[in-house]
N, CA, C, O and CB atoms as a CASP TS submission, in Angstrom:
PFRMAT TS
TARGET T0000
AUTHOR 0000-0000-0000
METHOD Language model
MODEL 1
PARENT N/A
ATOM      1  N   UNK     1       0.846  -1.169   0.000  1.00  0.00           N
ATOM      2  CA  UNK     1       0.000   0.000   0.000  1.00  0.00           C
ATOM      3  C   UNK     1       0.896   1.238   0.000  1.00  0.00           C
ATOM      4  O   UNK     1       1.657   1.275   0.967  1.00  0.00           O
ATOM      5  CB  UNK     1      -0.965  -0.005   1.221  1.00  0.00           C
ATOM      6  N   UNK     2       0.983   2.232  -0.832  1.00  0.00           N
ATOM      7  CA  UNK     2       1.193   3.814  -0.820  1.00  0.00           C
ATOM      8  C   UNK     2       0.972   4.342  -0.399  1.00  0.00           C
ATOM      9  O   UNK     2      -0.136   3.871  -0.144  1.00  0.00           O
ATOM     10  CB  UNK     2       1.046   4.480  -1.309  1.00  0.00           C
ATOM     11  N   UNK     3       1.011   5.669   0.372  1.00  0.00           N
ATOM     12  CA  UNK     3       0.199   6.189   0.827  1.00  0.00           C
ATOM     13  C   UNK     3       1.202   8.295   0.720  1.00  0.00           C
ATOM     14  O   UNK     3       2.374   8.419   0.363  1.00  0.00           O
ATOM     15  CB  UNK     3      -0.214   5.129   2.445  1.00  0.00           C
ATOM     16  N   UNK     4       0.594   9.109   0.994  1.00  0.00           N
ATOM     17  CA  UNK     4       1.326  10.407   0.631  1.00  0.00           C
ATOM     18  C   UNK     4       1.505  10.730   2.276  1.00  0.00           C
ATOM     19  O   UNK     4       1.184  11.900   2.487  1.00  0.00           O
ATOM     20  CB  UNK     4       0.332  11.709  -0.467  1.00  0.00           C
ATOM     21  N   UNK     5       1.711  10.386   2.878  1.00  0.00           N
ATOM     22  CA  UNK     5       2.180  11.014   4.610  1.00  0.00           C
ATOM     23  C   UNK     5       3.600  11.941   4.523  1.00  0.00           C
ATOM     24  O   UNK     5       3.844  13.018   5.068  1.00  0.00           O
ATOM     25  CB  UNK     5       2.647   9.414   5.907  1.00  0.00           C
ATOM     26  N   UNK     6       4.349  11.202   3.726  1.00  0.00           N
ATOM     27  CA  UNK     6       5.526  12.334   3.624  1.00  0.00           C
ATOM     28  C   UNK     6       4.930  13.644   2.895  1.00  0.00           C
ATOM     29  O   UNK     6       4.713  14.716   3.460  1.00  0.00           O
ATOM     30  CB  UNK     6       6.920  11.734   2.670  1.00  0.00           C
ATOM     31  N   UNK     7       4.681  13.320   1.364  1.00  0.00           N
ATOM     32  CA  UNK     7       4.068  14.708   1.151  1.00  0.00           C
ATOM     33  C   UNK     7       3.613  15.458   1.526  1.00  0.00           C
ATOM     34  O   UNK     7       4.009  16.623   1.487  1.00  0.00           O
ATOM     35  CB  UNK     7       3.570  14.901   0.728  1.00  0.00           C
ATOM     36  N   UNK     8       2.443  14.982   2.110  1.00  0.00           N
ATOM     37  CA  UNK     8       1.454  16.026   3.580  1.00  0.00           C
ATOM     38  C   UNK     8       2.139  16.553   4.648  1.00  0.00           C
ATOM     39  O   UNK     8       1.767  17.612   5.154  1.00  0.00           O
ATOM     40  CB  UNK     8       0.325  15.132   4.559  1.00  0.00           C
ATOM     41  N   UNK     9       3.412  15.747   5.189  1.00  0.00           N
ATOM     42  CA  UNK     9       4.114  16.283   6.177  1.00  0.00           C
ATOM     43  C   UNK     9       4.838  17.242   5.712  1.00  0.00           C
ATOM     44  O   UNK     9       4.884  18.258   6.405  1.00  0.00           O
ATOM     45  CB  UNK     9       4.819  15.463   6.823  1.00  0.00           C
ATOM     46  N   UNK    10       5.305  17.227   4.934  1.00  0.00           N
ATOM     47  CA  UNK    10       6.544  18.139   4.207  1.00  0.00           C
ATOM     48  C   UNK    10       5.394  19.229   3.607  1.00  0.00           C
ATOM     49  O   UNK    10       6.005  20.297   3.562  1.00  0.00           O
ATOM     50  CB  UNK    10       7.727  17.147   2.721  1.00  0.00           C
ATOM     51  N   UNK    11       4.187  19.428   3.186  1.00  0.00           N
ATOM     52  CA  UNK    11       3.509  20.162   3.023  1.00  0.00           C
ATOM     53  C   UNK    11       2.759  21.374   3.972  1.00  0.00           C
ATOM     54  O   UNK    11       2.461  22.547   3.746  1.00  0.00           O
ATOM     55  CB  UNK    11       3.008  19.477   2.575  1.00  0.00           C
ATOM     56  N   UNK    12       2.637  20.625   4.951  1.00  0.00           N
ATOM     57  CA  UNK    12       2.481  21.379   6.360  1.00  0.00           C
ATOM     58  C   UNK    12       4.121  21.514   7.641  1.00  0.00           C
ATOM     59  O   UNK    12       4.319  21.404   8.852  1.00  0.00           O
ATOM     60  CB  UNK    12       1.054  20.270   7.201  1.00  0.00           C
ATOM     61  N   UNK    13       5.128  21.876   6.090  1.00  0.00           N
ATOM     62  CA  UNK    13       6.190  22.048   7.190  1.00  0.00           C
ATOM     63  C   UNK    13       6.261  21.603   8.726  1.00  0.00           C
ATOM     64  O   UNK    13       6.151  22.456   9.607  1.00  0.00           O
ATOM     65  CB  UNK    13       6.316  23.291   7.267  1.00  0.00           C
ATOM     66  N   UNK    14       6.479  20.012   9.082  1.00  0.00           N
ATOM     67  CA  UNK    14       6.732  19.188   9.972  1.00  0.00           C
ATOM     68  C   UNK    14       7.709  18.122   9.496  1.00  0.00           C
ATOM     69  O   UNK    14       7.760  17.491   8.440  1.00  0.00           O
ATOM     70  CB  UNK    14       5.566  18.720  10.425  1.00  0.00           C
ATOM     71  N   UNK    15       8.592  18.106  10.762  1.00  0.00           N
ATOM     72  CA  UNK    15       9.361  17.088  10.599  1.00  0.00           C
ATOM     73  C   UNK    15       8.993  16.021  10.949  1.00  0.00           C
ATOM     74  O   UNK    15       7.827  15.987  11.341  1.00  0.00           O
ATOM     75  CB  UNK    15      10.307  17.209  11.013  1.00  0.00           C
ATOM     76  N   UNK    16       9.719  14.820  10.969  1.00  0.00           N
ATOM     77  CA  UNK    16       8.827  13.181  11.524  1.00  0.00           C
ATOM     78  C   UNK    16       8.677  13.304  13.101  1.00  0.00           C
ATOM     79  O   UNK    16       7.848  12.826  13.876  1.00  0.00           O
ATOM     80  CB  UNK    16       9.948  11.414  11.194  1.00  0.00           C
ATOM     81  N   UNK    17       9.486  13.902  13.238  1.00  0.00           N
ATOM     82  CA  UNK    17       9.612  13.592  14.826  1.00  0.00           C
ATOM     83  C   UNK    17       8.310  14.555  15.403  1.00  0.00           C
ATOM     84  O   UNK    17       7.597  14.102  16.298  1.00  0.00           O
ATOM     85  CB  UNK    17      11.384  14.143  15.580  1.00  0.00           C
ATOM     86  N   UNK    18       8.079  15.776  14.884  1.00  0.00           N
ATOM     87  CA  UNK    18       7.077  16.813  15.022  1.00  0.00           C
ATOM     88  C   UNK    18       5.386  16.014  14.994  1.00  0.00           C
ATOM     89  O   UNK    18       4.467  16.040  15.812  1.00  0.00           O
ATOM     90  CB  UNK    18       7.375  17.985  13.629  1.00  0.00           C
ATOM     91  N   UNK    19       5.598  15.094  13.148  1.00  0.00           N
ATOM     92  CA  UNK    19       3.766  14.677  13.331  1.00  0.00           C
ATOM     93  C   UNK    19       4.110  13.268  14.548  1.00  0.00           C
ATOM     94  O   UNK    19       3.328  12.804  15.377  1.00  0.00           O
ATOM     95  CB  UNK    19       2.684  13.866  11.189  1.00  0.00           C
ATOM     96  N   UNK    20       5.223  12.951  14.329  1.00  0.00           N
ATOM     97  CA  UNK    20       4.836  11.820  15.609  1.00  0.00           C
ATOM     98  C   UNK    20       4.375  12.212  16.979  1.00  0.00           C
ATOM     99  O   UNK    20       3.491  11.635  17.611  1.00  0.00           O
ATOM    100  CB  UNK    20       6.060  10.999  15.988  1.00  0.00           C
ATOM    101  N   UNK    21       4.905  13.014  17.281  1.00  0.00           N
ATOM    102  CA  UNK    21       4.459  13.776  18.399  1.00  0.00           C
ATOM    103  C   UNK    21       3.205  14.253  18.643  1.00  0.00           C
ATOM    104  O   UNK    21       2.724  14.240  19.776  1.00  0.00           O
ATOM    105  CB  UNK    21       5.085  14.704  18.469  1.00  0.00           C
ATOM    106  N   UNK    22       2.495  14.770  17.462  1.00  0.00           N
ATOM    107  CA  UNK    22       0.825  15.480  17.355  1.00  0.00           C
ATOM    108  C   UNK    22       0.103  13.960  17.109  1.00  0.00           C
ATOM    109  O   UNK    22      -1.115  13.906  17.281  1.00  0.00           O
ATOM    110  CB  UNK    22       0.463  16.900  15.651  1.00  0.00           C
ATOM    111  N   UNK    23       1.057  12.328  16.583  1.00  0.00           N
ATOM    112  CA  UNK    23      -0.063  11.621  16.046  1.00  0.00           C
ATOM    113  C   UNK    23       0.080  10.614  17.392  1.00  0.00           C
ATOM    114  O   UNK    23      -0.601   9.590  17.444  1.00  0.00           O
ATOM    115  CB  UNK    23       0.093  10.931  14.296  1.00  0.00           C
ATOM    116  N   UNK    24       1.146  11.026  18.632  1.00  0.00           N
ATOM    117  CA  UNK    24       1.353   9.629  20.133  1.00  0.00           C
ATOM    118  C   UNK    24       1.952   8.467  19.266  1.00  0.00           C
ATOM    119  O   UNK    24       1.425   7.360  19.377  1.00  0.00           O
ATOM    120  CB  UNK    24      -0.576   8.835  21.105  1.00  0.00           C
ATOM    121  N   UNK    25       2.872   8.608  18.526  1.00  0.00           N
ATOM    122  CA  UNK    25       3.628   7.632  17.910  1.00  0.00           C
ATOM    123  C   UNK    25       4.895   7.548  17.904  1.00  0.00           C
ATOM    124  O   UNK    25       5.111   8.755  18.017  1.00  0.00           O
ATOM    125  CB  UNK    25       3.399   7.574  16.879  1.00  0.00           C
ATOM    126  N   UNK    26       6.408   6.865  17.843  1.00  0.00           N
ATOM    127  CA  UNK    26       7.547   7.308  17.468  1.00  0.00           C
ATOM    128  C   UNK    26       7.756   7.759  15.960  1.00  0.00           C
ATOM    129  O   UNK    26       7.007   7.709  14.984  1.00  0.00           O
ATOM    130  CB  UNK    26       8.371   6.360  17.824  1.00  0.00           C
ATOM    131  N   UNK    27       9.008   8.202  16.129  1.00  0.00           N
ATOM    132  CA  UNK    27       9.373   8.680  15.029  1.00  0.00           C
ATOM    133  C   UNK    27       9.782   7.778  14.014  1.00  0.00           C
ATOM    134  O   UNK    27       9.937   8.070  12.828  1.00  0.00           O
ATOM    135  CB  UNK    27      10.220   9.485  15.258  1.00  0.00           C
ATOM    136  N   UNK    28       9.930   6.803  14.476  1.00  0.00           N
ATOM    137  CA  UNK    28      10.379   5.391  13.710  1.00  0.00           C
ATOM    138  C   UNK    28       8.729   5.113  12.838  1.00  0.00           C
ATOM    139  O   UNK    28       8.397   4.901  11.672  1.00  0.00           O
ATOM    140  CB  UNK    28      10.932   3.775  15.177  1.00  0.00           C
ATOM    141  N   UNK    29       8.226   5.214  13.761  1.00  0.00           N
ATOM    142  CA  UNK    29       7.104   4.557  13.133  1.00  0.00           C
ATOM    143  C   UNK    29       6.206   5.674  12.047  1.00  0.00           C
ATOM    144  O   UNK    29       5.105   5.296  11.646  1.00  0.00           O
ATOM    145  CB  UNK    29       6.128   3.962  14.438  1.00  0.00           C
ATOM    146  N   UNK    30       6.642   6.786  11.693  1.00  0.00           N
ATOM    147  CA  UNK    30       6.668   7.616  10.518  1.00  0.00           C
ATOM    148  C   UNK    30       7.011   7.552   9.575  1.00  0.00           C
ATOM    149  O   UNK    30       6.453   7.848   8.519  1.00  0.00           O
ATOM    150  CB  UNK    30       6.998   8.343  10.528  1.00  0.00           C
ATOM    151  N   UNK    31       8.523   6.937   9.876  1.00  0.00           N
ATOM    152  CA  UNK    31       9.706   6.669   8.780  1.00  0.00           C
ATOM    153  C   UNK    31       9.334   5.362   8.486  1.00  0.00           C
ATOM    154  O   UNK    31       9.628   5.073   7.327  1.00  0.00           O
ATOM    155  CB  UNK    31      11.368   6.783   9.276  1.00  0.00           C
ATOM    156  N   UNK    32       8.897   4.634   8.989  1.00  0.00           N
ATOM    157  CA  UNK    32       9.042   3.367   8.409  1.00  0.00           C
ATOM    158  C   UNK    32       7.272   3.408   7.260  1.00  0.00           C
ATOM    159  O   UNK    32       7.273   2.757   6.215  1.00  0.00           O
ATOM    160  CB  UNK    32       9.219   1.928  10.007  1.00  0.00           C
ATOM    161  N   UNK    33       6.148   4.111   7.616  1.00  0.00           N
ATOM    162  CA  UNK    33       5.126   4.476   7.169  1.00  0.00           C
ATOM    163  C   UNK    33       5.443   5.101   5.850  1.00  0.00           C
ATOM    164  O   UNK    33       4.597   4.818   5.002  1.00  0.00           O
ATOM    165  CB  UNK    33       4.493   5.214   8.068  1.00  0.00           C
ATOM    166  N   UNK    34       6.176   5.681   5.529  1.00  0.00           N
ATOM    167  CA  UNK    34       6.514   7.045   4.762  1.00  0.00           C
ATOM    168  C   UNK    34       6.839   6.161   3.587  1.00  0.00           C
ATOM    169  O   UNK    34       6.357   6.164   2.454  1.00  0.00           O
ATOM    170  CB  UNK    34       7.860   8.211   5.395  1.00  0.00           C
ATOM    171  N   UNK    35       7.903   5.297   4.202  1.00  0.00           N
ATOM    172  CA  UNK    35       8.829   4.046   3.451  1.00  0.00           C
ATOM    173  C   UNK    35       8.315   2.957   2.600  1.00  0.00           C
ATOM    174  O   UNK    35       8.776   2.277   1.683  1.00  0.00           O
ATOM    175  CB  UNK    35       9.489   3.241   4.446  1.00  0.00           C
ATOM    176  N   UNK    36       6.875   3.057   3.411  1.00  0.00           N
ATOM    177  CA  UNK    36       6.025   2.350   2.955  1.00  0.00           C
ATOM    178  C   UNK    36       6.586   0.576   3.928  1.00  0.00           C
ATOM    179  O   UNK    36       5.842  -0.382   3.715  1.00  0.00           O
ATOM    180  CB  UNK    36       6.110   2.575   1.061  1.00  0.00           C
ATOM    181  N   UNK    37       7.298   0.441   4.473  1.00  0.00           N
ATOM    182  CA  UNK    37       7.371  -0.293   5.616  1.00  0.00           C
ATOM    183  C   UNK    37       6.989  -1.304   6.265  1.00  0.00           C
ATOM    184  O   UNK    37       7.381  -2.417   6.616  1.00  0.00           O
ATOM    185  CB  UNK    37       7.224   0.119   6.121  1.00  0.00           C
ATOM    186  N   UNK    38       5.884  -0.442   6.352  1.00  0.00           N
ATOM    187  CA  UNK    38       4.645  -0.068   7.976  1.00  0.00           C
ATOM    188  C   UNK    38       3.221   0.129   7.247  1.00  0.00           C
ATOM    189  O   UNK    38       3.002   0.955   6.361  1.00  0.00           O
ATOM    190  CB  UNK    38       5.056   1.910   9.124  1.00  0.00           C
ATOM    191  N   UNK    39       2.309  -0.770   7.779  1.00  0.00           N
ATOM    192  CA  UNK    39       0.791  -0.597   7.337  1.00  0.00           C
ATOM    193  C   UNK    39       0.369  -0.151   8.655  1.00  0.00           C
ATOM    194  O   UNK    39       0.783  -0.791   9.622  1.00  0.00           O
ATOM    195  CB  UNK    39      -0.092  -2.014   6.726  1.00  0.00           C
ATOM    196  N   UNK    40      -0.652   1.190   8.904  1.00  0.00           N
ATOM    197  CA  UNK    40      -1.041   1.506  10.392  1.00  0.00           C
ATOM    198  C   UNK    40      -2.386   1.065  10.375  1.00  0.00           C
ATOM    199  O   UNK    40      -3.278   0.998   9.529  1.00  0.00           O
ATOM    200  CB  UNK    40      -0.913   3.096  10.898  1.00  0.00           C
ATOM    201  N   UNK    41      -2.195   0.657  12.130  1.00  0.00           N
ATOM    202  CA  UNK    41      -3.612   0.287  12.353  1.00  0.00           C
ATOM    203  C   UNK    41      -4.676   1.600  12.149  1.00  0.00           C
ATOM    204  O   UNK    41      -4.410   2.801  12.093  1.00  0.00           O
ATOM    205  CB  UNK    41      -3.716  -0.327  13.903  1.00  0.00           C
ATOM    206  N   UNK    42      -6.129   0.822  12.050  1.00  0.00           N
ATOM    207  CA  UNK    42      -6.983   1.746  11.597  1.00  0.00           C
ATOM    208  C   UNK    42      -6.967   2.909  12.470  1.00  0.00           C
ATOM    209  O   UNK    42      -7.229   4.031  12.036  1.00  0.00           O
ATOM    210  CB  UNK    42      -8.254   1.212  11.455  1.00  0.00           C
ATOM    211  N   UNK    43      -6.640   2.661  13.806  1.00  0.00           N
ATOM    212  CA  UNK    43      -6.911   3.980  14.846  1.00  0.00           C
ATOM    213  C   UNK    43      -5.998   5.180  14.332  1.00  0.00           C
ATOM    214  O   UNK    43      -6.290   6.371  14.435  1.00  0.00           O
ATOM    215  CB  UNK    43      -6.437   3.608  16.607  1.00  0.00           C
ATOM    216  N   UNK    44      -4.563   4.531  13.624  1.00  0.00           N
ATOM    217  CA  UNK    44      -3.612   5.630  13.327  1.00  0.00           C
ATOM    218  C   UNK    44      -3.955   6.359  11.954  1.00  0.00           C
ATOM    219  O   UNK    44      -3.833   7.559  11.710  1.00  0.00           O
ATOM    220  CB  UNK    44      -2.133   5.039  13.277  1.00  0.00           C
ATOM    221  N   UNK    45      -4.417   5.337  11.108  1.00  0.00           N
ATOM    222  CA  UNK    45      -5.048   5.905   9.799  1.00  0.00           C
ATOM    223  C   UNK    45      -5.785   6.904   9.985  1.00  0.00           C
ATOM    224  O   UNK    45      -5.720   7.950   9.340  1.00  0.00           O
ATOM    225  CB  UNK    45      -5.830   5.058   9.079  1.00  0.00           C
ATOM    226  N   UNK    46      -6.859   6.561  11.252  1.00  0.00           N
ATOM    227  CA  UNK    46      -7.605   7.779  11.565  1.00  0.00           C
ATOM    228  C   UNK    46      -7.057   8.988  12.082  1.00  0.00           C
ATOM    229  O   UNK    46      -7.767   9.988  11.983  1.00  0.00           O
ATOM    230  CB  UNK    46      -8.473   7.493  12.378  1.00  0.00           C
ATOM    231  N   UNK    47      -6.105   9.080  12.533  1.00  0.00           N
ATOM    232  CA  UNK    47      -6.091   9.947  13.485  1.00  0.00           C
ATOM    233  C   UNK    47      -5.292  10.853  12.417  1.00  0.00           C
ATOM    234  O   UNK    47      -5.303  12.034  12.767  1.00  0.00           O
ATOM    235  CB  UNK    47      -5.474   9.498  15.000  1.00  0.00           C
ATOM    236  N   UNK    48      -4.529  10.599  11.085  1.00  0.00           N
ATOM    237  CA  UNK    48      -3.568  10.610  10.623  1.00  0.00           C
ATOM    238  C   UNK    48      -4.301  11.727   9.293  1.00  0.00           C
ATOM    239  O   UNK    48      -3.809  12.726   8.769  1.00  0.00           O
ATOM    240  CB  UNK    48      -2.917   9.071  10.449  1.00  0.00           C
ATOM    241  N   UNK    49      -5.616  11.064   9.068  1.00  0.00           N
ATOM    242  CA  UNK    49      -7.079  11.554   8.166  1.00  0.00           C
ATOM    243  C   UNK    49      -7.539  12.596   9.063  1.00  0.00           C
ATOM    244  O   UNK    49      -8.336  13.391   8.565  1.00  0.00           O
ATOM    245  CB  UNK    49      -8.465  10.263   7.925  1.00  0.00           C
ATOM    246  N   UNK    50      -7.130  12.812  10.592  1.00  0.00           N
ATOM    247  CA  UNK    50      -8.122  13.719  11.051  1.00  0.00           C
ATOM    248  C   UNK    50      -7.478  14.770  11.188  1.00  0.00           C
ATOM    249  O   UNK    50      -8.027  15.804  11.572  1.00  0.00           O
ATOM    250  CB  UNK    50      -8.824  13.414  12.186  1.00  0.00           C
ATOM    251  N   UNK    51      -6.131  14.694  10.885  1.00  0.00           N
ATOM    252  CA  UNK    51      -5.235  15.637  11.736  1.00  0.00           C
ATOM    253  C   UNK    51      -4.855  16.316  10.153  1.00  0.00           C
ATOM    254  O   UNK    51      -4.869  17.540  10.018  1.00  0.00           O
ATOM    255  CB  UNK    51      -3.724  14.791  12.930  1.00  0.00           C
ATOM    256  N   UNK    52      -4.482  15.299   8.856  1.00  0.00           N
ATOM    257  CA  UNK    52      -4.673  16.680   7.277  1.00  0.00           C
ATOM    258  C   UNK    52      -5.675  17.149   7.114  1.00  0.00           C
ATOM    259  O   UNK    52      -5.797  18.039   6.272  1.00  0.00           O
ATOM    260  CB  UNK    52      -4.539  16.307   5.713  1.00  0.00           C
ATOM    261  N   UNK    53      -6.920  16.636   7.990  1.00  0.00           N
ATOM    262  CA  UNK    53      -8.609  16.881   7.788  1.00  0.00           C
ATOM    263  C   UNK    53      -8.579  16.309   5.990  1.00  0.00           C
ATOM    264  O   UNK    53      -8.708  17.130   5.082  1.00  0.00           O
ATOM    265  CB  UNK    53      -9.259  19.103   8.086  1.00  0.00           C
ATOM    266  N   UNK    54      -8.410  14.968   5.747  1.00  0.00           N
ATOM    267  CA  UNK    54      -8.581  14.275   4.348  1.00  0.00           C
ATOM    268  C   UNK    54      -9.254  12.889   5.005  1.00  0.00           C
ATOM    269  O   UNK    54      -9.150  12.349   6.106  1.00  0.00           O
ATOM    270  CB  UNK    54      -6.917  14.016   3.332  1.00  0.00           C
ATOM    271  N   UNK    55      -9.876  12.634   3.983  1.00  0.00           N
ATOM    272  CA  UNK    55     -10.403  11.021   3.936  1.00  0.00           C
ATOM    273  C   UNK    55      -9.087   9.863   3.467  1.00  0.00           C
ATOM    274  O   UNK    55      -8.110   9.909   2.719  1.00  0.00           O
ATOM    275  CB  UNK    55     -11.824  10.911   2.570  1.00  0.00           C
ATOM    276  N   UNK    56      -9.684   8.895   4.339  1.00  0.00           N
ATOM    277  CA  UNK    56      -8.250   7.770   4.775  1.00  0.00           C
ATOM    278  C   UNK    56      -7.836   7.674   3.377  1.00  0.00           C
ATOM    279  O   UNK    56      -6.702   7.782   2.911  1.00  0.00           O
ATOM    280  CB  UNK    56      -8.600   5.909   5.589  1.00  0.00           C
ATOM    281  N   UNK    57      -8.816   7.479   2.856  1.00  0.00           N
ATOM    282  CA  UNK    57      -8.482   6.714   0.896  1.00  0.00           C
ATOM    283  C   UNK    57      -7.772   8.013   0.385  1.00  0.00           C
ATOM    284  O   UNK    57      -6.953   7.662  -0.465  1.00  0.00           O
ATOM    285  CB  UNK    57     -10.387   6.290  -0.509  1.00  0.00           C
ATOM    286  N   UNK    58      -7.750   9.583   0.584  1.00  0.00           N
ATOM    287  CA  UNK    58      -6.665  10.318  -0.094  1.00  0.00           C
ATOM    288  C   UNK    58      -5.245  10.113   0.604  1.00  0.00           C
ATOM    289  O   UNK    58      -4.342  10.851   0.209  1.00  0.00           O
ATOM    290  CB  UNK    58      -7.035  11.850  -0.119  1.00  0.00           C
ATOM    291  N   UNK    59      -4.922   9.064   1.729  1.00  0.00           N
ATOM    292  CA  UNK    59      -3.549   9.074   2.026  1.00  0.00           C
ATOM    293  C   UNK    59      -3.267   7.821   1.525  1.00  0.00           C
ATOM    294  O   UNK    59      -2.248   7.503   0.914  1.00  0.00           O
ATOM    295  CB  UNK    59      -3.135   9.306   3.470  1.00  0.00           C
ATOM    296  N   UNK    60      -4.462   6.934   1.882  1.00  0.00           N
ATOM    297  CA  UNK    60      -3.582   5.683   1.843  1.00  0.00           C
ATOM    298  C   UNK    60      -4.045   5.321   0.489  1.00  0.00           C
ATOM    299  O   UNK    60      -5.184   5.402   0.031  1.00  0.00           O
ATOM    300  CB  UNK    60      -3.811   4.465   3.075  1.00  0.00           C
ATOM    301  N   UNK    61      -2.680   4.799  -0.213  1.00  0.00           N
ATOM    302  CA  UNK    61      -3.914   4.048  -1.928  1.00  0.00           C
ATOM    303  C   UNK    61      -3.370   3.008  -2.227  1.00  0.00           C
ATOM    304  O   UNK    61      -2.200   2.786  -2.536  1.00  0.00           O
ATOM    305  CB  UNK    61      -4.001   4.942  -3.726  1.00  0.00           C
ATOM    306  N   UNK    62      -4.459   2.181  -2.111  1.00  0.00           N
ATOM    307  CA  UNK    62      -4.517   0.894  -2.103  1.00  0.00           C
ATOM    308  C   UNK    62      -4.636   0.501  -3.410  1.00  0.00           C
ATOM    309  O   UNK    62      -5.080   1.384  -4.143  1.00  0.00           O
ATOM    310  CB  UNK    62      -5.466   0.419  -1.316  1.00  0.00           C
ATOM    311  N   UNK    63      -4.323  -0.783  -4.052  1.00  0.00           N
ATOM    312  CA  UNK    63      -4.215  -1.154  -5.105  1.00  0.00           C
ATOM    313  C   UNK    63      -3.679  -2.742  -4.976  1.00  0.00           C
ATOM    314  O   UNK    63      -2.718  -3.161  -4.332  1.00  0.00           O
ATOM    315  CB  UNK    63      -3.442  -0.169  -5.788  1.00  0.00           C
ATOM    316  N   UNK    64      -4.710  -3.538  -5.879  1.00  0.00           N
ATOM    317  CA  UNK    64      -4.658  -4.670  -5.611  1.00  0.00           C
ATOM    318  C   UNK    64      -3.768  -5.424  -7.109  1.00  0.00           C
ATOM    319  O   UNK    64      -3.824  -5.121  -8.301  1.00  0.00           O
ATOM    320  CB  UNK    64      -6.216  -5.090  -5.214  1.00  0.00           C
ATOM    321  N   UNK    65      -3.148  -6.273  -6.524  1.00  0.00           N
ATOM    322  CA  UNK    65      -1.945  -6.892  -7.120  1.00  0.00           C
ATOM    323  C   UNK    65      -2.667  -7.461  -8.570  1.00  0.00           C
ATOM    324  O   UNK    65      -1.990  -8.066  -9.401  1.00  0.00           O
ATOM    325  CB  UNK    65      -1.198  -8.204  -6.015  1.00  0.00           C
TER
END
């Protein structure tokens, strides 16, 4: 899964360590998201949709094999 979290972060001038902090997450777990990595649980998806104020499906894009 893809998703634009770096873009959005880097769009609202924040560093990883900054949205980890506004999302109760480490910073690892940004970078590894960003990286594509890391799939977040739904609570973080949400919180992640609430905090660019976007719907989950404009961050995360899914696409089946």
């Amino acid at each position: 899964m893809k998703n634009r979290v770096e873009e959005l972060r880097k769009e609202h001038g924040l560093k990883q360590e900054e949205l980890a902090d506004l999302l109760e997450v480490s910073r690892q777990t940004i970078s590894s998201l960003e990286k594509g990595r890391y799939n977040p649980s739904i609570l973080l998806a949400f919180k992640i949709s609430h905090y660019f104020n976007l719907s989950i499906e404009d961050i995360f894009l899914y696409k089946e094999d």
